[in-house]
SEVOLO-661490 format. One record per residue: residue in one letter; z, y, x of N, C-alpha, C in turn. Coordinates in steps of 0.2 Angstrom, whole numbers, plus 5000, padded with zeros to 4 digits. Example, Ala and Ser with C-alpha at 12.3 -4.5 7.8 and 13.67 -1.06 7.14 Angstrom:
a503949725066503949785062503949845066/s503549895064503649955068503950005064/
This chain:
x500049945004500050005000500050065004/x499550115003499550175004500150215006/x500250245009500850305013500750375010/x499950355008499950465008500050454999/x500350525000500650544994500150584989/x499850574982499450604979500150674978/x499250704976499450774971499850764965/x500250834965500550854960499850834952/x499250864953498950854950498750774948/x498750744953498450674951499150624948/x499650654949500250654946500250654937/x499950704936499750724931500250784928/x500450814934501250864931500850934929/x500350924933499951014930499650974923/x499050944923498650934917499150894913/x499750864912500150844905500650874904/x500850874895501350894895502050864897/x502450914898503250874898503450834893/x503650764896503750714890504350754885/x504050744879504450764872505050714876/x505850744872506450724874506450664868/x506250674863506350604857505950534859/x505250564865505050514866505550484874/x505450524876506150504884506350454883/x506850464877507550434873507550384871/x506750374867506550314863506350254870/x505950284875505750244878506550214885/x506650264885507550224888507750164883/x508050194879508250154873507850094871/x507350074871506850044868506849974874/x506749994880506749954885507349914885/x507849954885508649904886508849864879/x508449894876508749854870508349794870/x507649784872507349724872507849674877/x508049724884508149674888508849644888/x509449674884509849664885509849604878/x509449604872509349564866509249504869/x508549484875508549444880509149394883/x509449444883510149424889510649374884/x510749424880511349414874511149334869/x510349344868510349264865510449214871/x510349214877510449154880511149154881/x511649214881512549204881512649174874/x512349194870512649164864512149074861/x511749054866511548994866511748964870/x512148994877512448974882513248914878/x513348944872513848934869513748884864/x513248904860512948854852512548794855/x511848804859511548744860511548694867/x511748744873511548714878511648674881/x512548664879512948624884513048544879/x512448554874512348474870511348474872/x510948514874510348484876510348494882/x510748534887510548544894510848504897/x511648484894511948464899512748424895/x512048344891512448314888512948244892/x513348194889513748164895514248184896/x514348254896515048264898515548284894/x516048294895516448324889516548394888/x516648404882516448484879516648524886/x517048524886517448574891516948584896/x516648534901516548524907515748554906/x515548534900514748564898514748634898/x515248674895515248714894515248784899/x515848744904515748774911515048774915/x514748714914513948714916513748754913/x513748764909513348794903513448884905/x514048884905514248954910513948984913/x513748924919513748944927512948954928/x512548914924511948934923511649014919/x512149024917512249104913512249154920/x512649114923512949154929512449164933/x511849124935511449134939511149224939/x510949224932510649294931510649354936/x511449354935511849404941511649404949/x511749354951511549354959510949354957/x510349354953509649344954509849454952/x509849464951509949554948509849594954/x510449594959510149604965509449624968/x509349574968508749544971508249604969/x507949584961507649624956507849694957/x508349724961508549794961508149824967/x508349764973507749764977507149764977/x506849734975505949734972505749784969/x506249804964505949844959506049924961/x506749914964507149964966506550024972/x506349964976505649994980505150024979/x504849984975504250024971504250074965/x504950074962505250134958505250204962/x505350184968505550254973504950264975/x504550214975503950234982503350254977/x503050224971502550244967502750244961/x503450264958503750314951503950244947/x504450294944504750254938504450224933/x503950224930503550224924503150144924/x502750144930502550094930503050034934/x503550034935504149984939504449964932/x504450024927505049984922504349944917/x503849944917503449914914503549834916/x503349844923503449764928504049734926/x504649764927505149734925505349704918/x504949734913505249734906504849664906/x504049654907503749594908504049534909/x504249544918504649504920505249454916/x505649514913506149474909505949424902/x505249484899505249444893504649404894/x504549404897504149304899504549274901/x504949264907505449214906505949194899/x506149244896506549244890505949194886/x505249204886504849164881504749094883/x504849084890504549014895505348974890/x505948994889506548964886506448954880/x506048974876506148944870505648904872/x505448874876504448824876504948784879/x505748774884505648694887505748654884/x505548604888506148524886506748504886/x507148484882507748484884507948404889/x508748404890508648354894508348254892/x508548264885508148204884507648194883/x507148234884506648244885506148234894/x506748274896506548264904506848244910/x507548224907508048244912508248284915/x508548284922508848334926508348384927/x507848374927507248424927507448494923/x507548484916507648504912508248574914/x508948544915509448594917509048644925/x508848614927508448664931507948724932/x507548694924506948734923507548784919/x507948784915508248834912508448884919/x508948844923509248894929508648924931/x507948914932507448954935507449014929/x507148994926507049044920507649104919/x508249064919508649124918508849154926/x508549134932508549194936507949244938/x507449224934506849264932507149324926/x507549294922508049354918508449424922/x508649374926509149404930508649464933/x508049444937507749484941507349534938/x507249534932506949584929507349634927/x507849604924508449644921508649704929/x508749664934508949694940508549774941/x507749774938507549814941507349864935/x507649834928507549874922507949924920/x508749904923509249944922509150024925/x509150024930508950074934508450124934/x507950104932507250134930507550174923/x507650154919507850174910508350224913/x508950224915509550254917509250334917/x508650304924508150374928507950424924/x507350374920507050394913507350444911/x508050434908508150474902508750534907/x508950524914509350574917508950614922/x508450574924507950654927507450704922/x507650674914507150714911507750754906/x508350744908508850784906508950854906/x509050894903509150964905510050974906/x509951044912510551054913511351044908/x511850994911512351004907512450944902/x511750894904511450854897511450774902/x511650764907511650704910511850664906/x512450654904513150604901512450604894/x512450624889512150644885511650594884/x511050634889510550584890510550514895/x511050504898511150444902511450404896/x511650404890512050364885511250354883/x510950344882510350314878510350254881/x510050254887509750154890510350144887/x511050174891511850144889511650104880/x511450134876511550114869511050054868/x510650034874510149964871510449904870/x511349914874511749854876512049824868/x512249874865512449854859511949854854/x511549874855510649874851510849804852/x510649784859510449704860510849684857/x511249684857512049614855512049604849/x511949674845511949664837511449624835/x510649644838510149604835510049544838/x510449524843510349444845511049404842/x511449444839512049384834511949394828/x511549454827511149444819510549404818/x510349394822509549354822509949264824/x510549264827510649204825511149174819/x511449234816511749244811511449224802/x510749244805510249244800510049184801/x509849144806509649084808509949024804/x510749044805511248994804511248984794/x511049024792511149034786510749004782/x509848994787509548964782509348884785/x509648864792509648794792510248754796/x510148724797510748674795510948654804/x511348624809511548624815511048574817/x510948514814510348474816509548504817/x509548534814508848584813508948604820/x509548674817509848724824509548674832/x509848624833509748584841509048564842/x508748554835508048494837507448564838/x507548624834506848674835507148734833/x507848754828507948824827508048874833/x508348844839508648884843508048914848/x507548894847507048924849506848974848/x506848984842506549054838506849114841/x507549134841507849184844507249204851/x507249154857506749174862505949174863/x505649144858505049174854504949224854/x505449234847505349314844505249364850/x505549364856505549414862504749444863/x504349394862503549424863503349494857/x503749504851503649544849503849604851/x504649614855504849654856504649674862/x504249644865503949644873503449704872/x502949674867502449724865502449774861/x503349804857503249874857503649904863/x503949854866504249904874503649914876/x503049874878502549914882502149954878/x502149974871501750004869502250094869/x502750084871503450124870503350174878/x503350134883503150144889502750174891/x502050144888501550174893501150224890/x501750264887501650324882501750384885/x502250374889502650444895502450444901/x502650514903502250514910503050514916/x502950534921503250504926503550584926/x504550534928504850604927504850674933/x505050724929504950774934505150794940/x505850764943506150734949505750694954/x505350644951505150594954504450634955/x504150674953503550694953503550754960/x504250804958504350844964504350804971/x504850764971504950724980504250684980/x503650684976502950664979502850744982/x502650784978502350854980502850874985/x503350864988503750874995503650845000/x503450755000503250715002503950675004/x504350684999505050655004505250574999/x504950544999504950474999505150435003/x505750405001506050335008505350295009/x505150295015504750225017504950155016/x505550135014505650085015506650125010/x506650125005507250155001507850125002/x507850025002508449995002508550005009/x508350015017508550025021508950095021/x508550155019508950205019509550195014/x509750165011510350135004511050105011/x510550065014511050045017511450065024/x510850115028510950155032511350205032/x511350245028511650315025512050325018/x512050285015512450285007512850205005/x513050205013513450125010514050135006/x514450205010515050205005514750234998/x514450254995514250254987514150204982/x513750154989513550094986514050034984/x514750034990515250024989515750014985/x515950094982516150094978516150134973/x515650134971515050104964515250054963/x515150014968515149934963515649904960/x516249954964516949924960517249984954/x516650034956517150094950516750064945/x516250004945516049994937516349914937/x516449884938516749834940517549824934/x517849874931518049844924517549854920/x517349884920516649904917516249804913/x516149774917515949724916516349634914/x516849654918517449594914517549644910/x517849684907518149684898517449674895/x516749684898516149664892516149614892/x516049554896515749484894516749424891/x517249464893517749444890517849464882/x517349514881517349534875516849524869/x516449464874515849454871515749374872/x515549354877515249264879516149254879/x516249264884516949234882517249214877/x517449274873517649274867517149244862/x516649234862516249194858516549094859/x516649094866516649024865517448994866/x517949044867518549044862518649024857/x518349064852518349094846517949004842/x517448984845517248934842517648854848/x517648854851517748794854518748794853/x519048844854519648834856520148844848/x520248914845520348924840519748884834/x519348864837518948834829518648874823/x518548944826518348994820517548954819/x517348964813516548934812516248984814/x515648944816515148994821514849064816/x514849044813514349104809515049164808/x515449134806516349194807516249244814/x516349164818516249214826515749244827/x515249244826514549294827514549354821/x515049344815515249404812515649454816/x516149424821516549444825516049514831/x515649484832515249494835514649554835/x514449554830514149594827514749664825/x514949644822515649704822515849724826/x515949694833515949724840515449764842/x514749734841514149804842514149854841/x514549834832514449914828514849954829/x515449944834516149974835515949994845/x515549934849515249974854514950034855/x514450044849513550084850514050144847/x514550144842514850194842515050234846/x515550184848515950234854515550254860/x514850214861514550234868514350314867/x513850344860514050394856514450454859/x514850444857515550474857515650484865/x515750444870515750444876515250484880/x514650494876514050544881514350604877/x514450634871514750684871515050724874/x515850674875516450724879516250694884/x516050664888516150664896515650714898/x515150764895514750794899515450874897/x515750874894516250924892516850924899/x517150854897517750834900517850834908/x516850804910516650784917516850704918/x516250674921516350594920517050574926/x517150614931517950604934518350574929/x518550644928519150644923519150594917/x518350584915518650554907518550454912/x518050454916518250384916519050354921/x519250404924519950374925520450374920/x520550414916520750404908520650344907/x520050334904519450254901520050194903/x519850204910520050134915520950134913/x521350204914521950174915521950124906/x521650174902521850164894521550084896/x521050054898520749964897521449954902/x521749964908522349914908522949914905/x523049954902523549944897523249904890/x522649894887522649854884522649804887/x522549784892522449704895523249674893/x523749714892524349684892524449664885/x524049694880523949654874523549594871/x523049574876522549544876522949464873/x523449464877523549394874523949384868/x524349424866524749424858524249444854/x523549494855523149504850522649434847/x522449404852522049334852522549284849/x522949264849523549234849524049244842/x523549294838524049324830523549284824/x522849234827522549234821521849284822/x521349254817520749314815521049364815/x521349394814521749454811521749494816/x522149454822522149484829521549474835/x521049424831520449444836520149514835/x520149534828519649594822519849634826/x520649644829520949704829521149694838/x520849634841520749624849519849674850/x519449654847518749684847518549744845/x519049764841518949844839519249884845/x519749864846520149904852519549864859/x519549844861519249834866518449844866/x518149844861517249864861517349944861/x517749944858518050044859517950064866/x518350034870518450054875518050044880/x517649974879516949964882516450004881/x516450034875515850104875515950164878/x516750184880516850234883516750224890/x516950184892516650174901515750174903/x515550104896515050084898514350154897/x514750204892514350234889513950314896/x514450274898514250364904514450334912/x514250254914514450224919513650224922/x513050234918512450264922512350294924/x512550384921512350434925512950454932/x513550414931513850394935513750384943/x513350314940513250274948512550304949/x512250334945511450364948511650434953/x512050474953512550524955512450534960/x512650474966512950504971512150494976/x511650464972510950464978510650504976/x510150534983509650554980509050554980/x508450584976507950554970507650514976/x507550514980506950474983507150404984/x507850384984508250314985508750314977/x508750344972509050334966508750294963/x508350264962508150184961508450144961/x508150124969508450074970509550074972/x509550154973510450144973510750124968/x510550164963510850144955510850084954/x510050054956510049964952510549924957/x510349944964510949884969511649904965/x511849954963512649974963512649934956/x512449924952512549914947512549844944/x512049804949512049744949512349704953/x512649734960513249714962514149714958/x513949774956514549764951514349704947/x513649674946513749644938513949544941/x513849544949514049484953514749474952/x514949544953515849534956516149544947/x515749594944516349584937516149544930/x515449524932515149494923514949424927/x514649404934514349314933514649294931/x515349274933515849224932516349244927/x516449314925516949324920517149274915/x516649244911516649194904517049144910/x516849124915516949044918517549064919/x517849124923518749134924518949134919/x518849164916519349174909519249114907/x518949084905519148994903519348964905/x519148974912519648914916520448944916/x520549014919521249054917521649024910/x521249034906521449024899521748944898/x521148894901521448814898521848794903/x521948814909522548814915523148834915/x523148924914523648944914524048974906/x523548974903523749034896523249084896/x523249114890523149184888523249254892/x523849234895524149294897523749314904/x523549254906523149264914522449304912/x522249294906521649324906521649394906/x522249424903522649484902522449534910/x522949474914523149504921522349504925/x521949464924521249444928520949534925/x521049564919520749644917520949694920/x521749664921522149714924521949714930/x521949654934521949674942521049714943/x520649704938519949744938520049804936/x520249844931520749894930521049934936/x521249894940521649934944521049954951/x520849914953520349914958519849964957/x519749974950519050044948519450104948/x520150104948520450164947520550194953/x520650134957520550154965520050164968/x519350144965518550174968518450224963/x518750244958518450314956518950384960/x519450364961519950424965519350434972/x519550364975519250354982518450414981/x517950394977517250424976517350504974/x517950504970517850584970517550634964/x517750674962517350714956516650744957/x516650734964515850774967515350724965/x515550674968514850614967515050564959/x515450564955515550524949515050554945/
């Protein structure tokens, strides 16, 4: 690939208009919510179908933690994808990276509804899934970052938190439409159906949503940030070297100032889904009520979270955030442990809180780099945090849970909690 930098013109920043802020908004939004809907039906098939066609033979427990761990791959594939994507997001623009990546994800998302299961092909089988779901991994790796960019380099002054909440709101978009699409699933056929051909459908469908992301996409032009450091010519040659040259400590801790950020989500989500069904015994279609209700109680508060933090400043309100998640952590086990009652009133308080971290943790980590390497820093920070706080979270907390008790699960948030309150102090108001 070429080195020399086109014109401002051949950019297209003279001859186009500035992207409309409704279309910016839509196309952040649009993207994460494909990829995160993606993400969410394999954590919630991770739970219903897999650990009886991926990975039969063993007993419930033992399958489940496989079934897990295959979830887990995602993560350390993200990285990867931060890198790849992260590169050519810096070197030839945002617009056309988060296309590749949205691809990426949603054809591996469709290759999962096409395979065979294991009686069908054996071992072969739990393997093709692990490829596939780290082709999830690696697309998602280079989606998030890109979208974040979208909507914060076409922000107007004072409008960062604001417009950096849009990608933020694709999470709970996704969640709602992948537990309602298996919600709706469960209602018109039967668990035998469900295993033999229904569980399909959820990662099918993704080819539809693939084709209004692209048609969403390739509607905007490239932001205006990104267009200056071409007409400057200040491009990294190579960005993840400069990432790791000159901004390790950002990238460092980044990774743990979002790092509750990611256990209280997937403890409030996969986890709590396969509690909720394998250990308490709630009926599935109950717990995916559970679930859905959690969306509607996330996308709210994410909401709410871009308003004041661009008032309050993202310092100030995510150190609040954080301390307010460890103190909940000390209720996590009497609230679980009361009854449906006290899951309803465990997920409203905890999806609350996950929207106010999660809602302003992009424009956050995109912060402290700058434009020519904010690609790819945003996606490695982000996805290293998703290594350390969301691969294995579901796997810890269950094994925490059937080892020690509830209350370990509690201390496993807090001791996350405490660690991000220590890399936001450490990071600073300058660079949050």
């Amino acid at each position: 690939m070429s080195d020399a930098s086109p014109t401002l013109d051949a950019l297209g920043a003279e001859t186009r208009p500035k992207n409309a802020p409704y279309r910016v908004l839509l196309a952040s939004l649009i993207g994460t919510t494909i990829e995160f809907f993606d993400f969410y039906i394999y954590a919630t098939a991770a739970v219903l179908v897999f650990p009886t066609l991926f990975f039969p033979g063993a007993d419930p427990m033992t399958a489940l933690l496989a079934s897990f761990a295959t979830f887990s791959i995602a993560f350390f594939a993200r990285p990867l994808g931060a890198l790849v994507f992260g590169h050519f997001g810096d070197r030839i623009g945002r617009k056309a990276t988060l296309v590749a990546a949205l691809l990426t994800m949603g054809i591996s998302t469709v290759i999962i509804g096409l395979l065979p299961s294991y009686a069908q092909i054996g071992v072969v089988a739990p393997l093709l899934l692990a490829l596939c779901r780290f082709g999830q991994g690696f697309g998602l790796g280079g989606e998030w970052g890109g979208a974040v960019l979208l909507a914060t380099e076409n922000a107007p002054p004072g409008k960062r938190s604001w417009y950096g909440m849009f990608p933020q709101l694709g999470a709970p978009v996704g969640l709602f439409l992948s537990s309602g699409f298996f919600w709706v699933l469960l209602h018109f056929i039967d668990q035998e159906a469900l295993l033999s051909w229904g569980w399909r459908l959820p990662f099918l469908s993704s080819i539809i949503l693939i084709g209004l992301g692209l048609w969403v996409r390739l509607s905007i032009s490239e932001t205006p940030e990104f267009a200056k450091a071409v007409e400057k010519d200040e491009r990294a040659a190579v960005p993840a070297a400069d990432i790791f040259r000159n901004h390790k400590r950002s990238l460092f801790l980044g990774t743990f100032v979002a790092l509750v950020t990611f256990v209280l989500f997937y403890i409030c989500t996969a986890w709590l889904l396969s509690y909720n069904v394998q250990v308490i015994e709630i009926p599935f279609l109950d717990a995916l009520r559970i679930q859905i209700f959690g969306a509607l109680v996330f996308a709210v508060s994410i909401v709410i979270a871009g308003r004041v933090a661009d008032r309050t400043g993202r310092f100030k309100f995510l150190l609040v955030v954080t301390a307010l998640i460890g103190l909940f952590s000390f209720s996590l086990a009497s609230l679980l442990e009361s009854g449906v009652a006290g899951v309803y009133a465990f997920v409203a308080v905890g999806m609350f809180l996950m929207g106010q971290t999660y809602g302003v943790i992009g424009a956050a980590l995109a912060a402290p780099f700058p434009t020519n390497v904010r690609y790819t820093g945003s996606s490695l920070t982000f996805n290293f945090a998703g290594i350390f706080g969301a691969s294995l979270a579901p796997y810890i907390a269950t094994w925490l849970q059937s080892t020690y008790g509830m209350a370990y699960v509690g201390y496993y948030l807090l001791v996350a909690a405490i660690i991000t309150v220590a890399c936001i102090l450490a990071m600073g108001p300058k660079k949050v």
